[in-house]
C-alpha positions in Angstrom: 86.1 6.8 72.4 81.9 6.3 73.0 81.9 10.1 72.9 83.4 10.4 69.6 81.5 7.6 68.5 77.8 9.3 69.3 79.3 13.0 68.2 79.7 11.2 64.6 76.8 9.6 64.8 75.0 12.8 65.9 76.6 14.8 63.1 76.1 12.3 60.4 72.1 12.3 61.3 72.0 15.8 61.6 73.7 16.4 58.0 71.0 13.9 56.8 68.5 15.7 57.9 69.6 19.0 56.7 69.9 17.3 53.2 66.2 16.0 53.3 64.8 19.4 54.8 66.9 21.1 51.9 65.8 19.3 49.1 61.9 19.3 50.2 62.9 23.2 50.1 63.8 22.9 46.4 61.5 21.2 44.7 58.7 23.1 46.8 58.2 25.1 43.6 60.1 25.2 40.7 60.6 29.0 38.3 61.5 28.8 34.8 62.3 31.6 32.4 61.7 30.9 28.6 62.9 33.9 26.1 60.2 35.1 24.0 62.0 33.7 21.1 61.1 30.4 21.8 57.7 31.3 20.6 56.3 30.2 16.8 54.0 31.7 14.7 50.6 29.0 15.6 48.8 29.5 12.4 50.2 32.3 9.9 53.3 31.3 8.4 53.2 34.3 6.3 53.5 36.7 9.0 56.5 38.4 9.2 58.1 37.6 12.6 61.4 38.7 14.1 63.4 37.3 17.1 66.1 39.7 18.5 67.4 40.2 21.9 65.4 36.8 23.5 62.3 38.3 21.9 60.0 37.4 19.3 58.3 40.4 17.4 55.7 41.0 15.0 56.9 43.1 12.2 54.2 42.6 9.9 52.7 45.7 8.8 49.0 44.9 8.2 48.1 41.2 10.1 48.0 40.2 14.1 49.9 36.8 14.5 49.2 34.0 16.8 52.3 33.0 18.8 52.9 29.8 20.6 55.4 29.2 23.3 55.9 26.2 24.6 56.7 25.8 28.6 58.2 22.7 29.8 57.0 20.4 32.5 59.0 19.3 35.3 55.8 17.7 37.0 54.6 15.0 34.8 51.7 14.3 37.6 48.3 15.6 37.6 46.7 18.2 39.5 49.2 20.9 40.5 49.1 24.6 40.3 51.7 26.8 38.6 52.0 30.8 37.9 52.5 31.9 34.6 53.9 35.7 34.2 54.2 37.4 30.4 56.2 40.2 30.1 55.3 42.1 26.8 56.2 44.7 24.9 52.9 46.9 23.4 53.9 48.6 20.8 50.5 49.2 19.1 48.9 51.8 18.7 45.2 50.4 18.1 45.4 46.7 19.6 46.7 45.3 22.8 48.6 42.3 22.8 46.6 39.2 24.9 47.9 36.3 25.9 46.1 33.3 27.5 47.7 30.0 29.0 46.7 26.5 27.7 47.3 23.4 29.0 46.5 19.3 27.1 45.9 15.9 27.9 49.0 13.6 27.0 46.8 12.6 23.8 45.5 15.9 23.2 41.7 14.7 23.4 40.9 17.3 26.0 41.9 20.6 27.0 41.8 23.6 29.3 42.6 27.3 28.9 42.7 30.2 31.5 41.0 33.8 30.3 42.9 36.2 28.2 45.1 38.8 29.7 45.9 42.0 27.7 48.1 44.7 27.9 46.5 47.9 28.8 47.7 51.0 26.4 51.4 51.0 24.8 54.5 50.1 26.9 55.7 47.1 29.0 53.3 45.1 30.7 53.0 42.1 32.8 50.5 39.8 32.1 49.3 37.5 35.1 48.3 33.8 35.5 48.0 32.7 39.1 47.0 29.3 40.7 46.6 27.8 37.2 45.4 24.1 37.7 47.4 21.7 36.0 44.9 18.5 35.7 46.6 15.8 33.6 49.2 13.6 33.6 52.1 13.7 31.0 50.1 16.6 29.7 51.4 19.5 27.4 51.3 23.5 28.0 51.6 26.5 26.1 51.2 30.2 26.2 48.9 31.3 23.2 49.5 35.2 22.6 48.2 37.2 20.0 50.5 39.8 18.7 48.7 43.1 16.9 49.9 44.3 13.7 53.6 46.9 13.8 51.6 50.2 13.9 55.3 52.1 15.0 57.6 52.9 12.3 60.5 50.6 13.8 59.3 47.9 15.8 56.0 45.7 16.5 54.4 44.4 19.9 56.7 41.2 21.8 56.6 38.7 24.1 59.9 39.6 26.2 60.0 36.4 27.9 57.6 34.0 30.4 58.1 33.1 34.2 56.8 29.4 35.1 56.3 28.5 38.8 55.2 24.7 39.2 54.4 24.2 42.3 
């Protein structure tokens, strides 16, 4: 009977543990993926934009948009890092597409961007944010891209979709 007593005992720790070791595991970092088509013209509401297949497009023929799309937090504390990854869509013949990522106070008194990425020639590319700091609590985010002008008969340059890593 003591036997069966201490194997329970042992078994009910050891599941315990496992359960702690397993969620420190999953919260150790946290990927997201938001469809391009969550994005919004930031300034222009002229420009003619087009969301198909998870992606938002610029169709217009003769202006570059401003997009905004907005990441959601998961860590509402201050200082953390997170990797952001654009995928694109260049479609331009004459501009790349650039993306940069921003990130706000609560209020929105203060604020913090990273460097622009850009696409390099026409075709898919990756655009890469690594190690961003994350400094304020409740803060906001947001990737800011900037979308050239349709320069191919059928389609314009895209944001395909963005990978968040809050770690």
């Amino acid at each position: 009977m003591k036997n069966k007593k201490n194997t329970t005992t042992f078994m009910a720790v050891a599941m315990g543990m496992l359960v702690l070791a397993m969620s420190g595991i999953a919260t150790a970092s946290d990927a997201k993926t938001y469809p391009g088509a969550n994005c919004d013209s930031l300034y222009d509401t002229q420009v003619e934009l087009y969301r198909s297949s998870g992606r938002i497009i610029n169709m217009d023929d003769d202006d570059d948009t401003y997009i905004a799309c907005p990441i959601i937090r998961d860590n509402t504390g201050s200082s953390y890092t997170a990797d952001i990854t654009v995928y694109v869509e260049d479609l331009s013949s004459g501009e790349n597409v650039e993306c940069r990522f921003d990130r706000f106070s609560a209020d929105g008194s203060s604020h913090d961007y990273s460097s622009w990425r850009n696409s390099s020639g026409t075709g898919n590319a990756t655009l890469t944010f690594s190690n961003q700091t994350v400094k304020w609590s409740n803060g906001y985010m947001y990737v800011l891209c900037k979308l050239p002008n349709k320069t191919n008969p059928l389609f314009g340059s895209s944001v395909i979709n963005i990978v968040v890593n809050e770690k």
